[in-house]
PALOLUM-248547 format. One record per residue (C-alpha): residue number from 1; x, y, z. Coordinates in steps of 0.1 Angstrom, whole numbers, padded with zeros to 4 digits. Layout:
+-----+-------+-------+-------+
| seq |    c1 |    c2 |    c3 |
+-----+-------+-------+-------+
| NUM |     X |     Y |     Z |
...
+-----+-------+-------+-------+
! end
This chain:
+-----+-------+-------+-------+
| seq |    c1 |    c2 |    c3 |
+-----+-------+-------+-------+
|   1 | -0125 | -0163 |  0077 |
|   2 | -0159 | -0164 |  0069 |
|   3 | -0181 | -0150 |  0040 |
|   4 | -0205 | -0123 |  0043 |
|   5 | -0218 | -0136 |  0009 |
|   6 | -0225 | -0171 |  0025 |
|   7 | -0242 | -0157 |  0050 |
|   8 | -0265 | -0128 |  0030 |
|   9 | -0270 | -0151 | -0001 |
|  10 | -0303 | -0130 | -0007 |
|  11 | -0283 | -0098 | -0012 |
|  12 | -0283 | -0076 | -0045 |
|  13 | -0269 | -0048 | -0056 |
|  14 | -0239 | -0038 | -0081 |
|  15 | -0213 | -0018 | -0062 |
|  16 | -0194 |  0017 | -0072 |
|  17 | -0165 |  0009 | -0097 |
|  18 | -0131 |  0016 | -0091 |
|  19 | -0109 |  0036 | -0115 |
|  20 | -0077 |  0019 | -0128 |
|  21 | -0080 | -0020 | -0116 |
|  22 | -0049 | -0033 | -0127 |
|  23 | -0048 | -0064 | -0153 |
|  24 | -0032 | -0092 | -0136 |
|  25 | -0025 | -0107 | -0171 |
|  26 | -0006 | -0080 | -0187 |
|  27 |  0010 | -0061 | -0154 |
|  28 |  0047 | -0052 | -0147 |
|  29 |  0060 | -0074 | -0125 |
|  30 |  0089 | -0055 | -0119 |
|  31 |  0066 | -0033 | -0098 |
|  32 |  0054 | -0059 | -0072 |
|  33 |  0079 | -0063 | -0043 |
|  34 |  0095 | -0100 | -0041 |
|  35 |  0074 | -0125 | -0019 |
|  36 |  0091 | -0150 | -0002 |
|  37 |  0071 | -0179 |  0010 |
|  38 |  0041 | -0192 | -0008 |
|  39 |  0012 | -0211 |  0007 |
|  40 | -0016 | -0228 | -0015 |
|  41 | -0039 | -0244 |  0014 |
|  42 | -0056 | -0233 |  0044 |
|  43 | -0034 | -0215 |  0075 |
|  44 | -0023 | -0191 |  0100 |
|  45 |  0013 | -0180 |  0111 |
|  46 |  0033 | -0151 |  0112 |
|  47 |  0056 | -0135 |  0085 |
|  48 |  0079 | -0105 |  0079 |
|  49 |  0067 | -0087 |  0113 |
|  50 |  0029 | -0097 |  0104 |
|  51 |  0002 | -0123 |  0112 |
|  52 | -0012 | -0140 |  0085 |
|  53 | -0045 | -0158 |  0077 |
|  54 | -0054 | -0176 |  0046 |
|  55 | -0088 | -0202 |  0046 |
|  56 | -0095 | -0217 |  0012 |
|  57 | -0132 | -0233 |  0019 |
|  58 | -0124 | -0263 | -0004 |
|  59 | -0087 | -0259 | -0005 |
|  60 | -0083 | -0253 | -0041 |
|  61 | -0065 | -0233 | -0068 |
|  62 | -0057 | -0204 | -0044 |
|  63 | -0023 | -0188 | -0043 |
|  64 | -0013 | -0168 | -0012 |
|  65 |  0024 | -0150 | -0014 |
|  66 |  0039 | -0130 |  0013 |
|  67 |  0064 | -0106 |  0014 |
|  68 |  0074 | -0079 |  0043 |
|  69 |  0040 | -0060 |  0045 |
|  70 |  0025 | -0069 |  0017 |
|  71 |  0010 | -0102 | -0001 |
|  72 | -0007 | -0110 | -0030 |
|  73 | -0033 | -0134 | -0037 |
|  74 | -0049 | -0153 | -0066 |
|  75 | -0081 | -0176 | -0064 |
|  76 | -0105 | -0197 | -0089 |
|  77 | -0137 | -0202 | -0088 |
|  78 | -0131 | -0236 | -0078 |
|  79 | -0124 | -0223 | -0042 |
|  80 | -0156 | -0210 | -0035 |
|  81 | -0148 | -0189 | -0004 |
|  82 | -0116 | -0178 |  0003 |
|  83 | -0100 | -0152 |  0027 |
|  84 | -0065 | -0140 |  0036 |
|  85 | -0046 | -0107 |  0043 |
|  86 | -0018 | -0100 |  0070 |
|  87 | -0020 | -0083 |  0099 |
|  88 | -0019 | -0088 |  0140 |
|  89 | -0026 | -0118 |  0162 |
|  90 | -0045 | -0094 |  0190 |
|  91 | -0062 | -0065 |  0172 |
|  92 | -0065 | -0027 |  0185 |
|  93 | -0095 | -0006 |  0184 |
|  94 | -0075 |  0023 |  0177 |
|  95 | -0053 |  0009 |  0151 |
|  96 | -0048 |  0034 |  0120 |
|  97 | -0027 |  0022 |  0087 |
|  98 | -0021 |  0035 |  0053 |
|  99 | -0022 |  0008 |  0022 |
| 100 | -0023 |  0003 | -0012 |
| 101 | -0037 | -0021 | -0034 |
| 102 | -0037 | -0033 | -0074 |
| 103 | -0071 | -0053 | -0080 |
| 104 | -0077 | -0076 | -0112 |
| 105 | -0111 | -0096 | -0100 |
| 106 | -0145 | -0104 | -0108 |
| 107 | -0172 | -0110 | -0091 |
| 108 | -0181 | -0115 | -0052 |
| 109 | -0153 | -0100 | -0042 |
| 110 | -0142 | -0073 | -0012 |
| 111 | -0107 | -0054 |  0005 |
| 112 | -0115 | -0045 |  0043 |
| 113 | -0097 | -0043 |  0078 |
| 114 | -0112 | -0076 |  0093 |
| 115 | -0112 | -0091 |  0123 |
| 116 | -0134 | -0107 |  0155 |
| 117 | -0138 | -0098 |  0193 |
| 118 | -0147 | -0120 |  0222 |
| 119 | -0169 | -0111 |  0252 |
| 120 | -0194 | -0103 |  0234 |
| 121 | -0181 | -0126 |  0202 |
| 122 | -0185 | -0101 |  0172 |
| 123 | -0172 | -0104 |  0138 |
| 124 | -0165 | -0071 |  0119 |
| 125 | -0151 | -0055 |  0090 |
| 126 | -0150 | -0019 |  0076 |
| 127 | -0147 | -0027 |  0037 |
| 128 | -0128 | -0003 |  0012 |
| 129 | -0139 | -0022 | -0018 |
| 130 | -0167 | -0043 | -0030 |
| 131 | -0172 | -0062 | -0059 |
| 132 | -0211 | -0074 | -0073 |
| 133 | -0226 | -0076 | -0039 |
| 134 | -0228 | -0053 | -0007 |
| 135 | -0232 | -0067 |  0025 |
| 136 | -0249 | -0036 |  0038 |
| 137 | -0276 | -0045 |  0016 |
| 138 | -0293 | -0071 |  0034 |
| 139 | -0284 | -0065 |  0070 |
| 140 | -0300 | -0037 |  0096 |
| 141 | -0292 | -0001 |  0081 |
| 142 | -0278 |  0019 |  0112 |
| 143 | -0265 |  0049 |  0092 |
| 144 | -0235 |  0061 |  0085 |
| 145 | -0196 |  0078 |  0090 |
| 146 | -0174 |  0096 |  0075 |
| 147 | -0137 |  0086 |  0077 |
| 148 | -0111 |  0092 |  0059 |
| 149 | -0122 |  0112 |  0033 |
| 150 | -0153 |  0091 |  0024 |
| 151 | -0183 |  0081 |  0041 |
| 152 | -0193 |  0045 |  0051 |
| 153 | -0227 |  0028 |  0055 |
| 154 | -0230 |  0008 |  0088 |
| 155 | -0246 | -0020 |  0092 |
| 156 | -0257 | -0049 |  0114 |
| 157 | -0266 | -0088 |  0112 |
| 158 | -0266 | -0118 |  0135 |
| 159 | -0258 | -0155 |  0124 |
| 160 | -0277 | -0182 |  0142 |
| 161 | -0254 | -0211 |  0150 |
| 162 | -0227 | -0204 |  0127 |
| 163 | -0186 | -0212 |  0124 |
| 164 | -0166 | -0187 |  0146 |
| 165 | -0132 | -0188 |  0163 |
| 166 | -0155 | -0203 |  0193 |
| 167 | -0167 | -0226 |  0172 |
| 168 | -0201 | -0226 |  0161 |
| 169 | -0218 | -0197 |  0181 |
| 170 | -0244 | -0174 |  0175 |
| 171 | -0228 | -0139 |  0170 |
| 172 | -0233 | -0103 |  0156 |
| 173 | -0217 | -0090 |  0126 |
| 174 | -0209 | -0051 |  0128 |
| 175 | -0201 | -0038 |  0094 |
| 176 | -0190 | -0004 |  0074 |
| 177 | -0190 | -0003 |  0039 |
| 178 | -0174 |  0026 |  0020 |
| 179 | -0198 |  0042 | -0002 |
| 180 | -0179 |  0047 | -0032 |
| 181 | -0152 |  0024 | -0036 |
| 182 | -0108 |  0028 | -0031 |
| 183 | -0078 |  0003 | -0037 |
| 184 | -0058 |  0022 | -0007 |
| 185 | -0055 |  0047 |  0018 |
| 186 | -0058 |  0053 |  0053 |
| 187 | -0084 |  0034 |  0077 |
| 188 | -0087 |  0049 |  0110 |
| 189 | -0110 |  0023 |  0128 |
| 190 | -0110 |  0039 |  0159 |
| 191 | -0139 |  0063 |  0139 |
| 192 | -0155 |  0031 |  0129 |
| 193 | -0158 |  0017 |  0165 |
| 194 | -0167 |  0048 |  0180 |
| 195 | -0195 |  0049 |  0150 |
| 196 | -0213 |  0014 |  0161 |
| 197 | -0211 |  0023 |  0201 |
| 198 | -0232 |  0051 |  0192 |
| 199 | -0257 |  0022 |  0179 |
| 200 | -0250 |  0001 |  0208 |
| 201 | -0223 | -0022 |  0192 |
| 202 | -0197 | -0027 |  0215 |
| 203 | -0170 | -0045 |  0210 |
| 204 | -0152 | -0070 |  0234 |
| 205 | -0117 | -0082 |  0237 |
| 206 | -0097 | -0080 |  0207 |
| 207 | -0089 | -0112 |  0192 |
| 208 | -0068 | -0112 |  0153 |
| 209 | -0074 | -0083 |  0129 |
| 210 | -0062 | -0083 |  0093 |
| 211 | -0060 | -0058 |  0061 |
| 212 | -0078 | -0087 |  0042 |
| 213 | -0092 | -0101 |  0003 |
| 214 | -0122 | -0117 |  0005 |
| 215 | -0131 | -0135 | -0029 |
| 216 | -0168 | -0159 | -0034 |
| 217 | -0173 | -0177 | -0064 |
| 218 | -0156 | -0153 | -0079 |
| 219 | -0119 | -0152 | -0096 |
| 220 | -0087 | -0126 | -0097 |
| 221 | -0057 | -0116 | -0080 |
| 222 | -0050 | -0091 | -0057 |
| 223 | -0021 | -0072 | -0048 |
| 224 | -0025 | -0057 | -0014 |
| 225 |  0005 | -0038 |  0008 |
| 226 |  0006 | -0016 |  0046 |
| 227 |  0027 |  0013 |  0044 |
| 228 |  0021 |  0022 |  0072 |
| 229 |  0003 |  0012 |  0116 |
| 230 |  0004 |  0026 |  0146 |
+-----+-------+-------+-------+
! end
């Protein structure tokens, strides 16, 4: 629920594109699937067999729909941070799904399984697509994977009395960042985990852990939908 791009404001770097983002303004809608309950401000709950997160930093112009599986979310500018995406209130190191997403945004933007652990408190993400800036850039370069038919740069970096779901704490970030972007597919992140103990990342208990959209100062939509968990 909190930006990597608030925390790395130093980094650079464009990112890969992605083939085929879809144009939010000019899109069937015929082929999205129906959502069913609309939220617009910050929140947590649980919906058609899924946890769901949504923070909006200042609680503006942010729409967050949700269907079975499957939401869509739109954002201004205006928002400056915001992050939502559905998945489960107590993550699993060896969770795989399959998704698909449509993409129609600018800017500082990122798709990516999500999530935190306690004992040690860690905040992680393993990030399928990233917009103008990539978080790997700035933090400690630990190497890489290959997953899922693509190979991901790992990386590390701490925040210093920060926000966290314990409040503000001082805590480790462990990230992978695909190195050429994807709107769907498989995430194993049993690969992932396995990938950072061999760095000495560990991770603790599970705590939530969602397919998520990040968007800062950035604008767009995003149309983002789980096939498929174990």
């Amino acid at each position: 629920m909190f930006s990597i791009k608030s925390i790395l404001l130093v980094l650079a770097g464009a990112a890969a594109t992605v083939a085929l983002p879809f144009d939010v303004a000019t899109r069937d809608p015929g082929t999205l699937v129906e959502r069913d309950e609309t939220l617009t401000t910050s929140g947590t709950g649980t919906y058609g067999g899924y946890y769901y997160s949504l923070y909006i930093q200042n609680n503006c112009c942010t729409t967050f729909k949700l269907g079975t599986g499957t939401y869509d979310v739109s954002w201004a500018s205006g928002a400056e941070d915001v992050v939502a995406g559905i998945g489960w209130q107590t993550g699993s190191t060896s969770r795989v799904l399959t998704y698909t997403a449509k993409y129609g945004a600018t800017g500082d933007t990122l798709i990516a399984l999500y999530g935190w652990s306690t004992n040690p408190l860690v905040e992680y993400y393993v990030i399928d697509y990233v917009g103008t800036y990539n978080p790997c850039s700035g933090g400690t370069q630990l190497g890489q994977v290959t997953s899922d038919g693509g190979t991901y740069n790992i990386c590390e970096t701490t925040r210093t009395n920060a926000p966290s779901i314990q409040g503000t704490a001082t805590f480790h970030q462990y990230i992978s960042v695909r190195t050429s972007n994807r709107l769907g597919g498989t995430i194993t992140f049993a690969n992932h985990v396995k990938a950072w103990a061999s760095h000495g990342l560990n991770l603790g208990a599970m705590n939530y852990q969602i397919l998520a959209t990040e968007g800062y100062e950035s604008n767009g939509e995003t149309v983002v939908t789980i096939t498929s968990h174990n």
